[in-house]
N, C-alpha and C positions, 0 to 999 in steps of 0.2 A: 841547653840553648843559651847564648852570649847574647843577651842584651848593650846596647851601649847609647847614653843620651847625650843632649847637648842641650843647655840652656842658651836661648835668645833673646832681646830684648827687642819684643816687636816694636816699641818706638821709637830703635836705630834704626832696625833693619830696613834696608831699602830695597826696591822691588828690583833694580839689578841683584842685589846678592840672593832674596829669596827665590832670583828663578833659576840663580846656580846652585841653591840648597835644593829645589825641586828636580833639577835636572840628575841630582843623583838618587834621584827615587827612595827617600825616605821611608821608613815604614808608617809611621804617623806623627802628627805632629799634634801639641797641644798648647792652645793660646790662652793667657790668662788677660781678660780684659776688665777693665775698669769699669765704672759706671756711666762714661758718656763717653760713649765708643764714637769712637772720630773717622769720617770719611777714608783714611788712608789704611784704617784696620780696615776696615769692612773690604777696602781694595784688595789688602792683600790675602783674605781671606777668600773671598770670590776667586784669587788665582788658587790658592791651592786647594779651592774646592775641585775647578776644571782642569786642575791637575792630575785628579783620582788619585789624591792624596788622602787618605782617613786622617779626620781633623776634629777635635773636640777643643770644645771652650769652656773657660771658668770664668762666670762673670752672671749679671744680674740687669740685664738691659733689651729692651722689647726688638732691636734691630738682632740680635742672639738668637731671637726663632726657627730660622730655618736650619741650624746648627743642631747638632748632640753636643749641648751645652748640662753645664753641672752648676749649680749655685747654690750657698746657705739658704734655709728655711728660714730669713731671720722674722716671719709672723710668726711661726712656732716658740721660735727661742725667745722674742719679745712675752708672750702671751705666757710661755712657764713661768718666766721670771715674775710677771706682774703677779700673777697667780700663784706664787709661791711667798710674796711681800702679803695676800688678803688672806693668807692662812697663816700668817706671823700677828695678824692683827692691828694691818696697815691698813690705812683708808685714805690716806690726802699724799698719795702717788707725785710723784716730781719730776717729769721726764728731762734732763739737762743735754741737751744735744748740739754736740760739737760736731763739724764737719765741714769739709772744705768743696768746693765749687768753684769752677772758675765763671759760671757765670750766672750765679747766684738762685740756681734751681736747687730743691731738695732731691737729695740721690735715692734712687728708686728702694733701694735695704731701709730707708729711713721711714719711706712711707710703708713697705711691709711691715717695721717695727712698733707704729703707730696702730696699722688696721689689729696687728695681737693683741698691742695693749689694752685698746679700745674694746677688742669683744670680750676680753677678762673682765674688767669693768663690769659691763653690759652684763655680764651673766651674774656678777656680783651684787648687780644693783647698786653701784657708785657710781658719781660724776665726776670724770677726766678734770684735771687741773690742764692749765693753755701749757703745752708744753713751752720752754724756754731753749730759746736755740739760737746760736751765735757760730759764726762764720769762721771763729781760732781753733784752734786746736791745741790745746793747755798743754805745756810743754810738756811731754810726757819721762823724760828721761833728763831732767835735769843736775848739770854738773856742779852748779856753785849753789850755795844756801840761799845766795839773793837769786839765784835764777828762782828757785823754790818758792822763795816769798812774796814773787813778781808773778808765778801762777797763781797763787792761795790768794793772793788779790783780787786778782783777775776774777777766779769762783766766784770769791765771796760777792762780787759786785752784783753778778747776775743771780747772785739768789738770793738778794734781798729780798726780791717783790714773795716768794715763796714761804721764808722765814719769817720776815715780821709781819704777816695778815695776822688777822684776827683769830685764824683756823692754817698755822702754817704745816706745812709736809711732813708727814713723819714718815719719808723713804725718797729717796733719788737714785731712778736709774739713769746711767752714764751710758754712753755710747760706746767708750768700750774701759777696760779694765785699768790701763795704764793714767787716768785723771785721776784713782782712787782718792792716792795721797795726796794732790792741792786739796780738793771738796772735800776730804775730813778734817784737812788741817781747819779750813773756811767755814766748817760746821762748828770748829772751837770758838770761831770771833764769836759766834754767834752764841755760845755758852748752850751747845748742843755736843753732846758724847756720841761721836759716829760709831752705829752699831748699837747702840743703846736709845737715846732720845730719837735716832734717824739711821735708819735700816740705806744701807747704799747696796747697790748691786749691777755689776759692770756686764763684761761682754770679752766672747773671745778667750776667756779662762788663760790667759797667761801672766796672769798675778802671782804666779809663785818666781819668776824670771824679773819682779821689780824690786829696785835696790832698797826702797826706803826707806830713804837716808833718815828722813826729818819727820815722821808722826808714823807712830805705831800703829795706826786702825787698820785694818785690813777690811777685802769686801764683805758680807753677809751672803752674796751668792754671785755666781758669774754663769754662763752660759760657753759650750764649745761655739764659734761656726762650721757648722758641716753642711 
């Protein structure tokens, strides 16, 4: 049996072309949506549901309900990780979360990542640090050294308040894998050995696909999303 796909980008497509894609009776189609699903997905979803078109989505958002939708577990994957840093003999946890919004809500994977880390915790008998969380998203693949040193800056800013307390973090998880290299290089300002003085552990496991150009550390643990 011949399969044959076509990728789409549901926020070109326009509901003229998707009711010329429907009108040749597709076998199924499948949508990958974001975290704050926008009035003209869900439209055009609603046609190719009354299309009796089989329709699944990938995405993590409450208007996704009535869908056979697929989403990461990310309170599982948060909750191993955390639980994997209180069996290394970590205890003052650092949550650094980078993530973008256009209209300054936290995206629903972050508050799953929170409710894991929290009952790790909770069954540990430790008290959560405030997670820190910031609106940029750390250059993740940069090309010049100063672009590099313009991230590691960046880090290091926001984890002052973490670092120099009285009782600072000996572990920071990242929101996902590719900040590794700023936040270790930013763990040196601080005359902290990432992996050694401070356990870091990302997301998403494709840390073996980054170039790192400019600090050696690598993470202590990463997590698939599935």
């Amino acid at each position: 049996m011949l399969f044959r796909s076509m990728l789409i980008n549901p926020a070109t497509l326009t509901v003229e072309h998707l009711q010329q894609l429907l009108s040749h009776r597709p076998t199924g189609l499948i949508m990958f949506c974001s975290d704050s699903v926008t009035a003209p997905w869900l439209e055009k979803m609603q046609m190719i549901r009354a299309a009796g078109v089989p329709l699944a989505v990938y995405g993590n958002h409450p208007d996704l309900k009535p869908y056979d939708a697929l989403t990461s577990d990310h309170e599982a994957g948060a909750y191993r990780l955390t639980h994997w840093l209180i069996s290394q003999g970590r205890r003052r946890i650092q949550r650094l979360w980078s993530f973008e919004s256009s209209d300054g809500t936290r995206p629903n994977w972050l508050e799953a990542r929170d409710r894991g880390h929290l009952r790790a915790l909770r069954e540990a008998g430790l008290d959560p640090l405030p997670a820190i969380e910031h609106p940029l998203r750390l250059g993740m693949y940069p090309v010049h050294q100063s672009d590099f040193e313009i991230n590691t800056r960046i880090a290091a800013s926001f984890l002052i308040p973490a670092l120099t307390s009285a009782t600072p973090a000996d572990a920071i998880m990242l929101s996902s894998d590719g900040q590794c290299e700023a936040v270790s290089a930013a763990l040196r300002m601080f005359s902290r050995e990432p992996g050694r003085d401070v356990l870091i552990v990302g997301y998403d496991n494709y840390w073996r696909d980054l170039p790192f150009r400019w600090e050696p550390a690598r993470l202590s643990a990463t997590v698939r999303s599935e």
